[in-house]
C-alpha positions as CSV (number, residue, x, y, z in Angstrom):
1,X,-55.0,205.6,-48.6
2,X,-51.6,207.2,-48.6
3,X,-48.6,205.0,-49.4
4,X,-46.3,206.5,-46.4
5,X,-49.6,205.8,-43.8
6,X,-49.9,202.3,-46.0
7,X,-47.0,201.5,-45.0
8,X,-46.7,202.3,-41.2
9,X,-50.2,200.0,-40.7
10,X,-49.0,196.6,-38.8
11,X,-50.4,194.6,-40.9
12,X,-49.5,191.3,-39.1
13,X,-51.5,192.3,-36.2
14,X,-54.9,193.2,-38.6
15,X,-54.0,190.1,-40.8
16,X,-53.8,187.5,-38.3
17,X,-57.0,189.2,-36.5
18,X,-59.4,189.0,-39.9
19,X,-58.0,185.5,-40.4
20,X,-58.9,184.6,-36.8
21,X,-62.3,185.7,-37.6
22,X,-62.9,184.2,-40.7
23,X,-61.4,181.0,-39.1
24,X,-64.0,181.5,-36.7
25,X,-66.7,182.0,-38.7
26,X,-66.2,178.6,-40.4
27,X,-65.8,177.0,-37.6
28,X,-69.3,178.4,-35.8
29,X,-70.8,177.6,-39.3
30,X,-69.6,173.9,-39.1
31,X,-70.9,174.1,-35.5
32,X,-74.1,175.5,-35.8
33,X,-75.7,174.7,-39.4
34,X,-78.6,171.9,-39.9
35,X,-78.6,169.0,-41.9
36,X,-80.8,171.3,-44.4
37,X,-77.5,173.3,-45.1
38,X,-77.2,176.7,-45.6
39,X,-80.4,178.7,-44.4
40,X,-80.4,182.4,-44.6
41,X,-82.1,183.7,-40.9
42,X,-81.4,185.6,-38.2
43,X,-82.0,182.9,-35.6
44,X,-79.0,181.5,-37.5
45,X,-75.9,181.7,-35.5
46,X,-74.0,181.7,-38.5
47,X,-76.0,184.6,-39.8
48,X,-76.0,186.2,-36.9
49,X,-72.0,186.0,-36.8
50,X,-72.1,187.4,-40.1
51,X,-73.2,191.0,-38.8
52,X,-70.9,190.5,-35.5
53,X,-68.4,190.6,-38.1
54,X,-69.6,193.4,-40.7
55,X,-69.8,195.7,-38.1
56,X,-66.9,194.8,-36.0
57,X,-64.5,195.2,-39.6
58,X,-66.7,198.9,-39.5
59,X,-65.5,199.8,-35.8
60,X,-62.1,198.2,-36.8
61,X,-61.7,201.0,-40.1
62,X,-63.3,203.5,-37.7
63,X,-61.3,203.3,-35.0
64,X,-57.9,202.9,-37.0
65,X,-58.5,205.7,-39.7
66,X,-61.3,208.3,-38.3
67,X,-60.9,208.7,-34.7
68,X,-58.1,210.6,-32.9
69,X,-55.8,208.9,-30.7
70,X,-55.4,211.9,-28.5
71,X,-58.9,210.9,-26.9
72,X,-57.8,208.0,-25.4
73,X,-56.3,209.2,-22.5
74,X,-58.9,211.9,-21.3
75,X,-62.2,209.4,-22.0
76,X,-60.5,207.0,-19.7
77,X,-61.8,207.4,-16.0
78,X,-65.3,208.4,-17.8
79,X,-65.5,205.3,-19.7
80,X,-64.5,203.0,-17.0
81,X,-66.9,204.6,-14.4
82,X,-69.8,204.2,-16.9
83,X,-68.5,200.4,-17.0
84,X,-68.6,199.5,-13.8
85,X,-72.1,201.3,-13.2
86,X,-73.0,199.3,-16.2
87,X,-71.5,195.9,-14.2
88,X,-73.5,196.7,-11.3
89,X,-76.6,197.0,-12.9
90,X,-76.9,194.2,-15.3
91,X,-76.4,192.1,-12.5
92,X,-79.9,193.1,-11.6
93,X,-81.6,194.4,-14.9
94,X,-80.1,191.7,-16.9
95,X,-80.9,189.0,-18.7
96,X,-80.4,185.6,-17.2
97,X,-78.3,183.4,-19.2
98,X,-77.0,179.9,-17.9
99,X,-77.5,181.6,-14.3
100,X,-76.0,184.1,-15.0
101,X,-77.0,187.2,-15.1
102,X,-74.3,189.2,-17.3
103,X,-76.4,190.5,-20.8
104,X,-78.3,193.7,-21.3
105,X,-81.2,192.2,-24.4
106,X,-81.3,194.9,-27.3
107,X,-84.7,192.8,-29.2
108,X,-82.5,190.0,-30.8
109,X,-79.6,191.1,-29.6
110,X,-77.5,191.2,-26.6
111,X,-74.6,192.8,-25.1
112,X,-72.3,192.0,-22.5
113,X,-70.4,194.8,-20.3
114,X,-68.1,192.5,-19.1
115,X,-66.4,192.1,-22.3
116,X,-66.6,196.5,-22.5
117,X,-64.7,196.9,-19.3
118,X,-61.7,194.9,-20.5
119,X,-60.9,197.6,-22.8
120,X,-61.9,200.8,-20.4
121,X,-59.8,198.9,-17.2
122,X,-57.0,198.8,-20.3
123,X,-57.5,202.4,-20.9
124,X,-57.5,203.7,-17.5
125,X,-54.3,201.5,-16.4
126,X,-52.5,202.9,-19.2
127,X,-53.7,206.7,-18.1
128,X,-52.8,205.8,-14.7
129,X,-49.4,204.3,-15.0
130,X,-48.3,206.5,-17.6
131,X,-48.5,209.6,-15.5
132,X,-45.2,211.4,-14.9
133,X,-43.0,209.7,-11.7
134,X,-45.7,206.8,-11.3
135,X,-44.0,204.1,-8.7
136,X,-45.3,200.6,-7.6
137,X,-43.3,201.8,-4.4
138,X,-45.6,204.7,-3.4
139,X,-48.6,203.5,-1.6
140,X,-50.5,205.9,-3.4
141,X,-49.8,204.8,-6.9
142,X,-50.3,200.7,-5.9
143,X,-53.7,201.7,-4.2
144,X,-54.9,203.0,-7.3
145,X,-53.9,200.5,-9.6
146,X,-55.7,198.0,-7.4
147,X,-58.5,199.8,-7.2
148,X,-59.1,199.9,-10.8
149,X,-58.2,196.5,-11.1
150,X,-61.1,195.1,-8.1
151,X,-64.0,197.1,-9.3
152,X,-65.1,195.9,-12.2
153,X,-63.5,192.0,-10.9
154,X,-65.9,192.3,-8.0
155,X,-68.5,193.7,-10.2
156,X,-68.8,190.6,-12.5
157,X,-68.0,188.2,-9.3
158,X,-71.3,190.0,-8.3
159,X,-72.7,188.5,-11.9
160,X,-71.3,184.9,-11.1
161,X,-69.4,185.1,-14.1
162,X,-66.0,183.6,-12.8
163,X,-64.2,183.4,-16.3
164,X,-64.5,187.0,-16.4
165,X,-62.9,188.0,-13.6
166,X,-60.3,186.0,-13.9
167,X,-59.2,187.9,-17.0
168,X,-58.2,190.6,-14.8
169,X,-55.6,188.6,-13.4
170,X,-53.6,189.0,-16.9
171,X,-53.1,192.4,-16.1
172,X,-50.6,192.1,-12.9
173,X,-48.6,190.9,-15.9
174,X,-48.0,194.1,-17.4
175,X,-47.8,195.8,-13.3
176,X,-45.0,193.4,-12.9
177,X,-43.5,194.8,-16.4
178,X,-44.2,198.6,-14.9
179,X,-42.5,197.7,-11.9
180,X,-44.4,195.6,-9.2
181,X,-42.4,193.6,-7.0
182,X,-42.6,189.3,-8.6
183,X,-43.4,188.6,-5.1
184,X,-47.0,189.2,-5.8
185,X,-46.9,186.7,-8.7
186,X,-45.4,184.1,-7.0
187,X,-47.8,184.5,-4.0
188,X,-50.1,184.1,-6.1
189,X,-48.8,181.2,-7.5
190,X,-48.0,179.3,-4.0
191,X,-51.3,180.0,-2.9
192,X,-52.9,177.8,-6.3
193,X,-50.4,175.3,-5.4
194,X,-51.2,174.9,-1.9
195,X,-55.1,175.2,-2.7
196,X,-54.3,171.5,-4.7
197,X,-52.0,170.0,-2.8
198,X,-54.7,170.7,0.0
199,X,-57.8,169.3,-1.8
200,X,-55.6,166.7,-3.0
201,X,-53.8,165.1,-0.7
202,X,-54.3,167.1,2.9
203,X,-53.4,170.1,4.9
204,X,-50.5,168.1,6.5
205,X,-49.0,167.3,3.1
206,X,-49.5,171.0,2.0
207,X,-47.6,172.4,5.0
208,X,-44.7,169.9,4.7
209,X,-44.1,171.1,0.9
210,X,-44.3,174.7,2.5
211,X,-41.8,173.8,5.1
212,X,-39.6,172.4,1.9
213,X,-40.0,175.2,-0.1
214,X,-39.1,177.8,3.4
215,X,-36.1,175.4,3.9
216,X,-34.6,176.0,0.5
217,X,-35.2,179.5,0.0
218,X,-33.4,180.0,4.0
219,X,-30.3,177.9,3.0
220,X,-29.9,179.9,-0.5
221,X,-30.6,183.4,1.9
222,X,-27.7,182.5,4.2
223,X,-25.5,180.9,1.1
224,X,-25.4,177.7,2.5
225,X,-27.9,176.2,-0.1
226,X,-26.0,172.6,0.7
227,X,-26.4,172.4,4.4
228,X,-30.3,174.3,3.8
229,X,-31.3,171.4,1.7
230,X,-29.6,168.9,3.8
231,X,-31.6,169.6,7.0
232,X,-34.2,170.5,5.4
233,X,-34.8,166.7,3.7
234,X,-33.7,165.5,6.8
235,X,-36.9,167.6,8.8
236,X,-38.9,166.6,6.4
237,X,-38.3,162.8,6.7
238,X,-38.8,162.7,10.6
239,X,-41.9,164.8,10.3
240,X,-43.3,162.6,7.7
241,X,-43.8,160.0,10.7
242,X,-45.5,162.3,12.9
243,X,-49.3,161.4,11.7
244,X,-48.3,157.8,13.0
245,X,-46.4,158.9,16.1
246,X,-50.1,160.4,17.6
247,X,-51.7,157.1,16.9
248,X,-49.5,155.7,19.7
249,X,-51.3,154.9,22.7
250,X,-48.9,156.4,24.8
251,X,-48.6,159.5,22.9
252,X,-53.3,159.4,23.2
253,X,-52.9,162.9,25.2
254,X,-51.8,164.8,22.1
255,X,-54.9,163.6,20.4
256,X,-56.5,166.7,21.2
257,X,-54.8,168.2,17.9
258,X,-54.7,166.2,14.3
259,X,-51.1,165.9,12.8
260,X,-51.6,169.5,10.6
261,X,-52.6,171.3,13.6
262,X,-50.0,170.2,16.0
263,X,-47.3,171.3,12.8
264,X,-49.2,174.4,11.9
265,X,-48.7,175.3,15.6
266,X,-44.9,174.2,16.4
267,X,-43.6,175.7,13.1
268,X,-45.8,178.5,13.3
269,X,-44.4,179.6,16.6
270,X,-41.0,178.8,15.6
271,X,-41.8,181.2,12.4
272,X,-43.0,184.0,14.4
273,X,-40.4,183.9,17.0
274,X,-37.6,183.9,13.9
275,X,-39.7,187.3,12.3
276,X,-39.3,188.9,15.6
277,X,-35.3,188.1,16.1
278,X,-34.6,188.5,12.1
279,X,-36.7,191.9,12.6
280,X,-34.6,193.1,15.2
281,X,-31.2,192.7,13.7
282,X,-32.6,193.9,10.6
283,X,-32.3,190.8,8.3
284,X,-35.2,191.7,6.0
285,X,-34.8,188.8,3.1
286,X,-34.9,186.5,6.6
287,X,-37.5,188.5,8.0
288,X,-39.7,188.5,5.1
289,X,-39.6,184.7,4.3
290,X,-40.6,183.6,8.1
291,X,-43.7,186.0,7.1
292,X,-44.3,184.3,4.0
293,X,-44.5,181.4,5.9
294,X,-46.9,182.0,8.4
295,X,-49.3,183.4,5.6
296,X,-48.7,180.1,3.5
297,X,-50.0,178.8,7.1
298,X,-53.3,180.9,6.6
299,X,-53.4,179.7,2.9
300,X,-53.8,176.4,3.5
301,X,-56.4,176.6,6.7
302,X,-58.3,178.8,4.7
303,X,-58.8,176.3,1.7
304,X,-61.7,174.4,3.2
305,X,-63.7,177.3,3.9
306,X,-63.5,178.8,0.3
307,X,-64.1,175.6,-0.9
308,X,-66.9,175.1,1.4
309,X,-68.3,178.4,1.7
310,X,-67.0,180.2,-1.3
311,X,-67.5,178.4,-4.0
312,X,-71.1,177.6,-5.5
313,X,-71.9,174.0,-5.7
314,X,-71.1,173.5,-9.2
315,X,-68.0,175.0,-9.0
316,X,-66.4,172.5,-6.3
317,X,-67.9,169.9,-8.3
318,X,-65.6,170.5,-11.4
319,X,-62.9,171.3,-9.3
320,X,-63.3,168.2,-7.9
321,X,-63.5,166.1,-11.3
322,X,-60.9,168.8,-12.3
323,X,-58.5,166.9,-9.8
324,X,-59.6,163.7,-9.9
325,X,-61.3,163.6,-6.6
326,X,-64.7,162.5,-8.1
327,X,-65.5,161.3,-11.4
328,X,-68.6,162.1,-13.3
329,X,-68.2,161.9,-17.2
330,X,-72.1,162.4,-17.5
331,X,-73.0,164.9,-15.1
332,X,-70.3,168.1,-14.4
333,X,-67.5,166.3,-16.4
334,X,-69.8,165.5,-19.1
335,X,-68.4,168.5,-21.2
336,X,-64.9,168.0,-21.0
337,X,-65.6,164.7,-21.5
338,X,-67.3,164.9,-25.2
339,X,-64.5,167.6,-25.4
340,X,-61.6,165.5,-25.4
341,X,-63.1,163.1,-27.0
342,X,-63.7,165.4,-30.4
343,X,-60.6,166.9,-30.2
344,X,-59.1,163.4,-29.8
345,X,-61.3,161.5,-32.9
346,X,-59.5,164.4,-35.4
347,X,-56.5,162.9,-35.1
348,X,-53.1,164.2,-37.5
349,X,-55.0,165.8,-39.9
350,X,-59.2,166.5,-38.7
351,X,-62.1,164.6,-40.4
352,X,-62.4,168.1,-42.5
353,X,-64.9,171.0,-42.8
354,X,-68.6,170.0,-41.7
355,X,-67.0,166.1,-41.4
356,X,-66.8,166.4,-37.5
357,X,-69.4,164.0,-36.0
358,X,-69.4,165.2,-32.5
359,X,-69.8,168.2,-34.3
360,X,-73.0,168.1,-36.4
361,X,-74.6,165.7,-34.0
362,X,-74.2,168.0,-30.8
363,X,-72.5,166.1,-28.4
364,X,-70.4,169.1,-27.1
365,X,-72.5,171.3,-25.3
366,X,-71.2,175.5,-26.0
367,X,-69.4,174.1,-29.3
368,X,-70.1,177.5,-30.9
369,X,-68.6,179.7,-28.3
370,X,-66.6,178.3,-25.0
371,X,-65.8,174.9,-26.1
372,X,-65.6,176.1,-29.9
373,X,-61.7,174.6,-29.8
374,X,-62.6,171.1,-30.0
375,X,-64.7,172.0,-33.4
376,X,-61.2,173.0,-34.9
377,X,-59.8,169.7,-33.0
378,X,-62.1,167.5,-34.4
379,X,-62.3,168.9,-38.0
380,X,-58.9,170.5,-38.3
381,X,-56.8,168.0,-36.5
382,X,-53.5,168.3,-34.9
383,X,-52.5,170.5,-37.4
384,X,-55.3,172.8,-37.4
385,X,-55.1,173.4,-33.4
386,X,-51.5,174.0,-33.7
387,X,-51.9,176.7,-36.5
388,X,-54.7,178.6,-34.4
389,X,-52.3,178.4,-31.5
390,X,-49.4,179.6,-33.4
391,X,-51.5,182.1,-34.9
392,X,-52.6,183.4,-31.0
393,X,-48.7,182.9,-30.2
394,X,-47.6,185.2,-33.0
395,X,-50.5,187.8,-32.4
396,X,-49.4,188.3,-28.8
397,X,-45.6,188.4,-29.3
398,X,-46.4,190.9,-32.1
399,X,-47.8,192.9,-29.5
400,X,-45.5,192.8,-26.9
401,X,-42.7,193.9,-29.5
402,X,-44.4,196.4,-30.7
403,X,-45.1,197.9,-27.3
404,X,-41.9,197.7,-26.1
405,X,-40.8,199.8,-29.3
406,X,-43.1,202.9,-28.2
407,X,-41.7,206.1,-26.9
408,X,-45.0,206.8,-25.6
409,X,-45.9,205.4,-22.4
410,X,-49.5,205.0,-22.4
411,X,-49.4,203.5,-26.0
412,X,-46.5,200.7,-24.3
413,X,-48.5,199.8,-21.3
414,X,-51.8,199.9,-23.5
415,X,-50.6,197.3,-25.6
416,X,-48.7,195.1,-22.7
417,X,-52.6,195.3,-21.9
418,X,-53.9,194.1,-25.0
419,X,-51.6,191.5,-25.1
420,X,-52.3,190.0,-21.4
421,X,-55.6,190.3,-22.1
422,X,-55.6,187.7,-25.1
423,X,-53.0,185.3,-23.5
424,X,-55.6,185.0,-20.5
425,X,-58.5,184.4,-23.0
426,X,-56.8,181.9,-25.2
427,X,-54.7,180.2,-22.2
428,X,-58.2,180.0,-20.1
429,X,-60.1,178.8,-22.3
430,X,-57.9,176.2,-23.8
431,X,-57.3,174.4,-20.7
432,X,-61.0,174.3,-20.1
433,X,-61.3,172.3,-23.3
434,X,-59.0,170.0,-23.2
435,X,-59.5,169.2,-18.6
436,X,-56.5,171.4,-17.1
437,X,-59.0,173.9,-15.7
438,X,-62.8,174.3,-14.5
439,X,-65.4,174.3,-17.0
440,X,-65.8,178.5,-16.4
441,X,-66.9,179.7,-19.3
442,X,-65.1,182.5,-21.4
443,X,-64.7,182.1,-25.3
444,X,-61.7,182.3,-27.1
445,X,-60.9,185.5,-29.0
446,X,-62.2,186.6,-32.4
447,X,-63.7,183.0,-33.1
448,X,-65.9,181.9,-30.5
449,X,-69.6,182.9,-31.4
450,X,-70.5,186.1,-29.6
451,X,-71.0,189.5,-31.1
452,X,-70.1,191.2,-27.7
453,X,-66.8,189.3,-27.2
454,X,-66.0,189.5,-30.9
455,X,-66.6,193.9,-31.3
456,X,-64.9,194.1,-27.9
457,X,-61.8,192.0,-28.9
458,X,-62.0,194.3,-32.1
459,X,-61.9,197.7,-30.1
460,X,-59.3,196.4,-28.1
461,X,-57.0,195.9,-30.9
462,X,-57.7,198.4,-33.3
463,X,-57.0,201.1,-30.5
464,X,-53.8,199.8,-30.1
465,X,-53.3,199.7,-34.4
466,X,-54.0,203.7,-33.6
467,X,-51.9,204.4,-31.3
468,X,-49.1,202.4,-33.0
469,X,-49.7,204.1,-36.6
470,X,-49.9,207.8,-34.7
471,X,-46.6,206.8,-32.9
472,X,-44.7,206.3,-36.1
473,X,-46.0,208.9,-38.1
474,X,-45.2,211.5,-35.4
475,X,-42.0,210.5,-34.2
């Protein structure tokens, strides 16, 4: 290897991904080998791993030393329209796996496209965005970015592989950094936040912490935050009482509407009205936030029929034990359960390599690939699920430095993708081990067990590697 290409290699980035999967290995061998020990077989997951890993390290050289860089760009579109073909069919050719249909079987092996199209959507948002006097503001340039982004999402709803698709999320991180509008995000976020606070507590409770927030936000609008957040508390305190006022027998005709409905429809009115007046003296911030209001209005009506109607059965029910609204530590909450538990026996320190009881005994359903964390929790301790997470944190700020340091545009957004890719991955699946989020299955990069997950996390990062090392020996 020449010293001057030696030297412009990030080596951080391909260190800390070969010690994430040598971590990983170990930690799938702990997970996975019998009380016999060691046995050399390809029903082995361990030995199994072992070739996900020899030939993922063979694309990784490939990619970063033998092909071009300049193919990127033009194989995009191709690449992603043979994915999301691919998506479609497997959801009716493929093999069914924990009811879900999302593997194409190659003899003893098995390949997932889902784990492909993170890399082509990555590639074609890069080609897109990078093109010369590319705008979130043009309708034009928006509509295609969503287009690529709701393809392969719906495709892999289509495969009931949740996790998945909510991967693609991560990348309205790097539209925000190319120059979306936050409001998306924080709709985005209102609209989780309201979906709890619903399922929770109730509607009525919901839309008084959206009359709050509207409050607030019109007092800071009209630079008068004080008085906004005076009258605001105030409104808020009288309408607390209203659930009690329509139990009053005098008050028996306004029965016809529950509490949240009878709110819903004063404010709502009062809302609309305040759009139409703000809209014709042109106060657009004023304007804008009585429409964000009415469609928090639509958010929380429309909870209970996602929840009802949406949403498969076991997916309300770990929402459900999610938020504490059922408990079942032996049924959908079993998981978690056993989860926290491991995770919590490791204590400071871990119980050490192969010492992990809930381990080697199996209590942990998945322990080898989506719940794989509370291996390292129970074995590695404290310490050891700190140094992975460092190791993740590093990884990912490496990234985003590094991609804010190109000159080329599709190499920057391509590793802003990269990037948002793993923090979605690692932030997912984290929470799902240790009870923050549903149990939704998606493993954590370069060490869960899966050669499909591992060679696409590989491809992902090595292209990036390629594009960095061809920015710096060109510039």
């Amino acid at each position: 290897m020449p010293e001057a290409l030696h030297k412009k290699i990030d080596w951080v980035i391909a260190g800390i991904w070969l010690l994430l999967v040598v971590f990983g290995w170990m930690n799938i061998y702990a997970s996975s080998v019998s009380e016999d020990g060691f046995r050399f077989s390809l029903k082995e997951k361990y030995i199994m791993d072992l070739i996900w890993v020899a030939t993922a390290l063979t694309l990784g050289i490939l990619i970063l030393f033998v092909i071009p860089s300049r193919i990127y760009p033009p194989i995009a579109l191709p690449f992603y329209v043979l994915m999301v073909v691919l998506l479609v069919a497997v959801a009716f050719i493929g093999v069914e796996v924990n009811g879900s249909k999302s593997w194409f079987a190659l003899g003893p092996f098995r390949l997932q496209p889902a784990e492909f199209s993170k890399i082509a959507t990555a590639l074609l948002l890069a080609q897109v965005m990078s093109k010369y006097g590319f705008s979130f503001s043009k309708f034009r340039d928006a509509a295609r970015v969503a287009i690529v982004l709701a393809l392969p999402m719906l495709a892999i709803l289509l495969e009931k592989e949740t996790g998945s698709a909510l991967v693609y999320l991560g990348y309205l991180l790097v539209c925000y950094r190319e120059g979306m509008t936050g409001w998306i995000l924080i709709v985005g976020l209102l609209a989780i936040l309201f979906f709890i606070l619903t399922l929770v507590f109730s509607p009525f409770v919901a839309e008084l912490v959206l009359l709050a927030l509207t409050g607030v936000s019109f007092g800071f609008f009209v630079r008068k935050p004080l008085m906004g957040g005076l009258i605001t508390a105030a409104s808020i305190a009288l309408l607390a009482f209203l659930p009690r006022l329509l139990q009053l027998e005098s008050l028996s005709f306004l029965n016809r509407f529950d509490a949240a409905e009878w709110l819903a429809l004063l404010s709502g009115t009062a809302a609309l009205v305040l759009a139409l007046v703000f809209w014709f003296r042109r106060q657009k911030q004023l304007r804008n936030l009585m429409l964000g209001f009415l469609l928090g209005l639509l958010m929380i009506f429309s909870v209970e029929m996602v929840f009802t109607k949406v949403l498969k059965d076991h997916q309300r029910a770990r929402i459900e034990v999610l938020l504490g609204i059922k408990e079942d530590p032996m049924g959908v909450g079993y998981n978690v359960h056993q989860s926290l538990v491991a995770i919590g026996s490791g204590g400071l320190t871990g119980k050490g390599f192969l010492g992990g009881t809930q381990t080697r005994f199996d209590f942990v359903p998945e322990q080898s690939t989506d719940f794989i964390f509370c291996t390292i929790g129970e074995e590695w301790g404290l310490i050891g699920t700190l140094a992975v997470l460092g190791a993740y944190l590093t990884l990912i700020l490496r990234l985003i430095s590094s991609a804010e340091k190109q000159k080329d545009h599709f190499a920057r957004i391509y590793g802003w993708c990269v990037a948002s890719c793993l923090l979605m991955h690692v932030v997912i699946n984290i929470c799902m081990t240790i009870g923050l989020m549903p149990v939704i299955g998606i493993p954590l990069p370069m060490i869960s067990y899966g050669g499909s997950s591992l060679w696409a996390f590989t491809i992902l990062l090595f292209i990036y590697l390629r594009l960095d090392l061809d920015q710096k020996l060109y510039q």
